[in-house]
N, C-alpha and C positions, 0 to 999 in steps of 0.2 A: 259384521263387516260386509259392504256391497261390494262389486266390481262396475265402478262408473266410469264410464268416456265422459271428458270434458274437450267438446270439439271450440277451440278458440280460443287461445291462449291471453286476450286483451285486458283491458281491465277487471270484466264481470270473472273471466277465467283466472286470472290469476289470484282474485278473493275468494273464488272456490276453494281452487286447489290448497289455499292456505288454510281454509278452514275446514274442510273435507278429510285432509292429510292430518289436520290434529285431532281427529277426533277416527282414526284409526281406518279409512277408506281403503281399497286396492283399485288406484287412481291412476288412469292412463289417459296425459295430454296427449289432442293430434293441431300442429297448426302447419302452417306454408314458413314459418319464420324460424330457424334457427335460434339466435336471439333469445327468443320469449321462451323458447322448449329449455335452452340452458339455463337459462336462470330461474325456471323450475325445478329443474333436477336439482339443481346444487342446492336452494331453499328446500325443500322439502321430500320425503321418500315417494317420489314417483315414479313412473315408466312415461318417455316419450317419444314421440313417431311424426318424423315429418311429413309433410305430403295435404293433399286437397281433402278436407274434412265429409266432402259431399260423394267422393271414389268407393264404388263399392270395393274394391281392392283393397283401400288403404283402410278401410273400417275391417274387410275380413282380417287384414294383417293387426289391427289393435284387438282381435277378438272379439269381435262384438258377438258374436252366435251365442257367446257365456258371459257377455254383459247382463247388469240389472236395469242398471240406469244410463242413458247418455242426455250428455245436455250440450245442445248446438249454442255457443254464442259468440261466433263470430262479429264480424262487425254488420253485415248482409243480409238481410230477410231473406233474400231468394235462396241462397246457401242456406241458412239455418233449416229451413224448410224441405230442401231438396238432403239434406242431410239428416233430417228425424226418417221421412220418408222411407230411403234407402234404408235406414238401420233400424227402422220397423218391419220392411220386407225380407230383411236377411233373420229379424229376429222376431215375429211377433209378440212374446211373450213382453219385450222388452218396453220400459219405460221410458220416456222422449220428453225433453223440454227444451223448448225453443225459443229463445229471445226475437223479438220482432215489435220493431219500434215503429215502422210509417204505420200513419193511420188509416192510409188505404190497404193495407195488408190486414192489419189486425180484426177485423169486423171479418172479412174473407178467411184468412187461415182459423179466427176461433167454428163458423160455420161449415168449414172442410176439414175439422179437425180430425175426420175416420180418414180422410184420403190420405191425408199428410201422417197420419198415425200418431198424433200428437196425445202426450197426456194433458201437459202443461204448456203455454203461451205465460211469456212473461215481457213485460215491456216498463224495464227501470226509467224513463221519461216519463211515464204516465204514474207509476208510483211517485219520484220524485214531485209532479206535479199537485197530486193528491194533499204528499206529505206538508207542502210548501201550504195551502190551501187551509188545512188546517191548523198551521201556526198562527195565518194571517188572523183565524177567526180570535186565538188567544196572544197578544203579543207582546205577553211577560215572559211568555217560556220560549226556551232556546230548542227543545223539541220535547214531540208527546209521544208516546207509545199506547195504543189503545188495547187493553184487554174487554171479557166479558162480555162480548156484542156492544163493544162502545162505550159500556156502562163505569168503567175503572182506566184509571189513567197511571201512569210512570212518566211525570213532566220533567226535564230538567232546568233548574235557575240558578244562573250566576248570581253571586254572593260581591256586590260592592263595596268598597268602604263606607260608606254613608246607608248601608242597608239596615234595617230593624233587627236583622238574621244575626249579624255580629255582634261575638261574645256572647252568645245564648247555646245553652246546652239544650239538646236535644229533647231533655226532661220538659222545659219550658215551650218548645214549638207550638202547641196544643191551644193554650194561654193566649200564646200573640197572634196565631191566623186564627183563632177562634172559629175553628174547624177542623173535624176531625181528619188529621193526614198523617202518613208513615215515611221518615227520610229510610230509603232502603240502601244508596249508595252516596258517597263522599267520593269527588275526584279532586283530590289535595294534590296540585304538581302534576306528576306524571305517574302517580299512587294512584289507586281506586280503594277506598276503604268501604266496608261493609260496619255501620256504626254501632255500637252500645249504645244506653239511653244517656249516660254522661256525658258524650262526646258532645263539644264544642265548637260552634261554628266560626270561621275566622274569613275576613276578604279577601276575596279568588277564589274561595271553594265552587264549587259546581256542585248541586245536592241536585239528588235522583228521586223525587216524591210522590209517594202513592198517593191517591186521592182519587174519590167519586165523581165523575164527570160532572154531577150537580155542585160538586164545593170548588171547581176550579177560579170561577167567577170571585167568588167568597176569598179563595186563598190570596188570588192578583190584589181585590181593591183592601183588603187589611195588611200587607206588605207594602201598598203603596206603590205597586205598581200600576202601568197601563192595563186596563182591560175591555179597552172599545174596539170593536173591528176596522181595520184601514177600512175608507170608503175612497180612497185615489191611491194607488198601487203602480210604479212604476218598474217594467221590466226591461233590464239590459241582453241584449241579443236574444234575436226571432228562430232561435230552434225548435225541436222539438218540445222541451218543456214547457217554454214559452207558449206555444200553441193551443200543448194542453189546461196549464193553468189557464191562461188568458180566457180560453172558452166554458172553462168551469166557473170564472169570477164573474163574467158578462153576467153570466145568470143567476148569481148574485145581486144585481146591480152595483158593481163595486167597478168604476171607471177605471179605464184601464191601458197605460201606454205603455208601446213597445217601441223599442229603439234595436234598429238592425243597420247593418252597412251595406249590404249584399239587396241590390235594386232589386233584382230578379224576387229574391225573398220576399220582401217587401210587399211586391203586389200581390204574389201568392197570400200575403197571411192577410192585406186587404181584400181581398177576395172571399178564402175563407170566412175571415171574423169583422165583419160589415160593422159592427155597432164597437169595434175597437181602435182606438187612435196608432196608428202605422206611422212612425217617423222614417223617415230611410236617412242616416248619418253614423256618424264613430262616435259609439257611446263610452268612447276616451275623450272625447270632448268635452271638458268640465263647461265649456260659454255654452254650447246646445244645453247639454243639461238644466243649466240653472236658466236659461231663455227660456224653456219648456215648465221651469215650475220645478222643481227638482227641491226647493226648501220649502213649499208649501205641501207635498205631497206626504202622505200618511206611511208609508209601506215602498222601499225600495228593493228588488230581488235581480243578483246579477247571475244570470246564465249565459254568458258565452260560452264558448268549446274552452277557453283557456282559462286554467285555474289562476295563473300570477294575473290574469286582468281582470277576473272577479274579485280578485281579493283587492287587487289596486281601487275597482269601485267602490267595493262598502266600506272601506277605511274614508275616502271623499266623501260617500253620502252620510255617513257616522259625522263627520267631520263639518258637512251642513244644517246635522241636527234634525233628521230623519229619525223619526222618533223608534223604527223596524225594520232592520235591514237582516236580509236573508241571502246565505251566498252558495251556491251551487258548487263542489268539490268533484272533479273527475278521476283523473290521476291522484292530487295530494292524499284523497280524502283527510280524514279529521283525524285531529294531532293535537297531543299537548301543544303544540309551538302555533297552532291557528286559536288555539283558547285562548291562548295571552292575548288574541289583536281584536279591536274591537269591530267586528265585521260582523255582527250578530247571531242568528242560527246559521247552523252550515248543516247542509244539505248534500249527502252522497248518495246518488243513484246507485252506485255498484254496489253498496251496504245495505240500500234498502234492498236490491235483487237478492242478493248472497242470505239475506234475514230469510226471504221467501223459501228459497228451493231448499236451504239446509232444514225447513220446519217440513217440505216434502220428502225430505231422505230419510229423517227419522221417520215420520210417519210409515215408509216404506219398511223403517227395520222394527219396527211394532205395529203390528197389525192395530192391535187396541193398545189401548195406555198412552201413546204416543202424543206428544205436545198440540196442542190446538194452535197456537202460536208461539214465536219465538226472536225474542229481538235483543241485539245485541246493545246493549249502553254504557256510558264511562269509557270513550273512544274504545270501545271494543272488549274491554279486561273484566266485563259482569254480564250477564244474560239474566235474561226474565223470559219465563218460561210459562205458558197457563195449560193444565193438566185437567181431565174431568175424572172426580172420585170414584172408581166402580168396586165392583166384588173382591178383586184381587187386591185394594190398595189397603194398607195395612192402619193399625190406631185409628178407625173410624171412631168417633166420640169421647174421643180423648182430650184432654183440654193442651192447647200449648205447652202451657210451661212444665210438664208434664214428659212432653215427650225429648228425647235425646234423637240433634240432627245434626249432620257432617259439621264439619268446623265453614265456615265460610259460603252455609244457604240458609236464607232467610224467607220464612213464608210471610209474602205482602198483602195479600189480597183474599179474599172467599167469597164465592157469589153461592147465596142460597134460594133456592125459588126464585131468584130473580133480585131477592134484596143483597146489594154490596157491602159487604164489612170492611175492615182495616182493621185488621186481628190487634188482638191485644192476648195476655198469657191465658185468658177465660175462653178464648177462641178455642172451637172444634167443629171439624167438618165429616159430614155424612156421603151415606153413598148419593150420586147426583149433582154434586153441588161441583163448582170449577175451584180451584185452589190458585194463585199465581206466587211462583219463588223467584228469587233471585239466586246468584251462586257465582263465584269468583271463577278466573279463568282456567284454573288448573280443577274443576268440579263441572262437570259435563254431565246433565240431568236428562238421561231419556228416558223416563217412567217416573212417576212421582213417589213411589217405592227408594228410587236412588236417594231421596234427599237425610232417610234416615241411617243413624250409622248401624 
């Protein structure tokens, strides 16, 4: 168990604390806002303290001298910053991460990161953009999660009426993608299932699938799905994501409009991204839209700051037969009740943050052993975990079906020398090689020792 400050109670704060608090932390919120400090207490066993996150006062008064970890994530670069800072001077020993989203900060605070006393720099717009980046390249799945150095994937795909998938048991998957892939999770309803090889697939399901980044192409076009990359991409409101993707696609050559409302914006991001089409209008305006190209366009992705008007867009652009729409989540994040709506992938920055720093906390509570990555799927209720085999890890050469492991973890993955598996009961892993599990939400995996009983 650590003792961590979480300075900033906002959205990235509050998916901390929920998920920091369940997996047994001695967690003290500090924010300026009443508010957000009580509706942590009451959700979850914390300590909170009102007051300026950046005071050295108010950090002596949270303890920080006997903290391990603090994580600044206000809403403010300059605070986050002036707040690692400070609780690195009072604490040297201690560990700092700091969210910082402008782009002119970011390049500056990772280069001063001795002054600011930073461990970690995190900027959920810039992951967010990434994540978005890499759907666009596959635009069957609703998201990917990368293990392996990129080499192993955990895709997820909606399950249609009219899909190849229904009524077909699990035994038979094999057969119809004619390639070798692992369903590791079932999100049936508001259920997350962990599947046997009988289980049956039916429409609506969301399956969680392992596969080789070489067979993902393979999995799309024998399903029948799309698997050509957008080459025209249209994006709703010019923030920070926007920025980043946009300047990541440019160089792709994959054309690229943005629609903003906000003049001042506008020129800024025509400034910035010279070779990118800047609209300045309300991209609640279905006649701009469709005047702009909006049913010819390959890829629509809404990020505005408001979740009820990205979801209002990609039901429209669904609705013009946008073959990929991707919808950015602030607040709501993802829910059984956004699966039901056809808005495509959903994209939360504050899930992809919360993935990052919980895979730095454990690392921090096992020196070795500790997960390499860790990503939370199945709107939150299963994790996927990738581990690397050493000295200490126990059944080294032992074949799967062979070994007895907790009820509700499944090993998906084994990278050997570099070749990926997708185990089967003949599977066994040596010292070196990386293993990736899955595990239901009440099974919390930090050492790959946990997964047996």
């Amino acid at each position: 168990m650590l003792k961590i400050l979480i300075c900033g109670v906002g959205k990235v704060g509050a998916a901390l604390a929920k998920q920091l608090s369940r997996e047994g932390h001695d967690l003290t919120l500090i924010d300026k806002d009443p508010y957000v400090l009580g509706s942590g207490v009451e959700a979850y066993d914390v300590i909170s303290l009102r007051g300026n996150v950046a005071s050295a006062a108010v950090l002596r008064e949270a303890e920080v001298e006997s903290a391990e970890l603090l994580i600044a994530a206000t809403g403010k670069d300059e605070v986050n910053l002036l707040c690692c800072m400070t609780a690195h001077t009072l604490n040297p020993k201690l560990h700092t991460i700091a969210r910082i989203r402008d782009p002119e900060y970011r390049e500056q605070a990772y280069a001063m990161r001795g002054v600011f006393g930073l461990s970690m720099i995190i900027n959920p717009e810039m992951q967010a953009a990434a994540e978005i980046e890499r759907l666009l390249k596959f635009p069957g799945f609703l998201k990917r999660e990368t293990f392996a150095k990129g080499r192993m994937e955990i895709v997820e795909l909606q399950v249609e009426a009219d899909s190849k998938l229904c009524n077909v048991p699990l035994t038979e998957l094999g057969r119809l993608v004619k390639c070798r892939v692992l369903v590791c999770s079932v999100l049936r309803g508001d259920s997350a299932i962990i599947p046997a090889g009988d289980f049956v697939v039916q429409a609506g399901d969301r399956l969680f699938v392992t596969a080789t980044t070489n067979n993902l192409s393979a999995l799309l076009r024998n399903l029948g799905y799309i698997s050509h990359r957008a080459r025209r991409v249209m994006l709703a409101g010019g923030g920070h994501v926007s920025y980043y993707l946009a300047k990541q696609l440019e160089k792709s050559g994959v054309a690229v409009q943005i629609f903003e409302y906000n003049r001042e914006r506008c020129e800024e991001l025509a400034e910035l991204l010279p070779r990118v089409s800047v609209l300045c209008g309300d991209v609640s305006n279905h006649d701009l839209l469709e005047s702009e190209g909006l049913e010819d366009c390959e890829a629509f992705v809404s990020l505005t700051g408001l979740d009820e008007l990205n979801v209002v867009m990609s039901l429209f652009a669904h609705s013009r037969g946008v073959p990929q729409v991707i919808t950015k989540m602030g607040r709501m994040g993802t829910n059984a009740l956004l699966s039901s709506l056809p808005i495509g992938s959903v994209v939360c920055p504050k899930e992809l943050c919360t993935d990052t720093i919980v895979q730095y906390v454990r690392a921090m509570q096992n020196q070795t052993g500790a997960a390499l990555s860790v990503h939370l799927i199945a709107d939150g209720q299963v994790e996927a975990a990738e581990f690397v085999v050493d000295e200490k890890t126990r059944f080294c050469g032992v074949p799967l079906r062979e070994l007895k492991l907790r009820r509700g973890v499944l090993v998906v993955g084994i990278s050997h020398a570099g070749s990926i598996a997708i185990p089967d009961g003949n599977s066994m892993f040596t010292k070196g090689d990386t293993v990736v599990v899955v595990s239901g939400e009440d099974r919390i995996i930090h050492q790959l020792n946990d997964i047996f009983e």
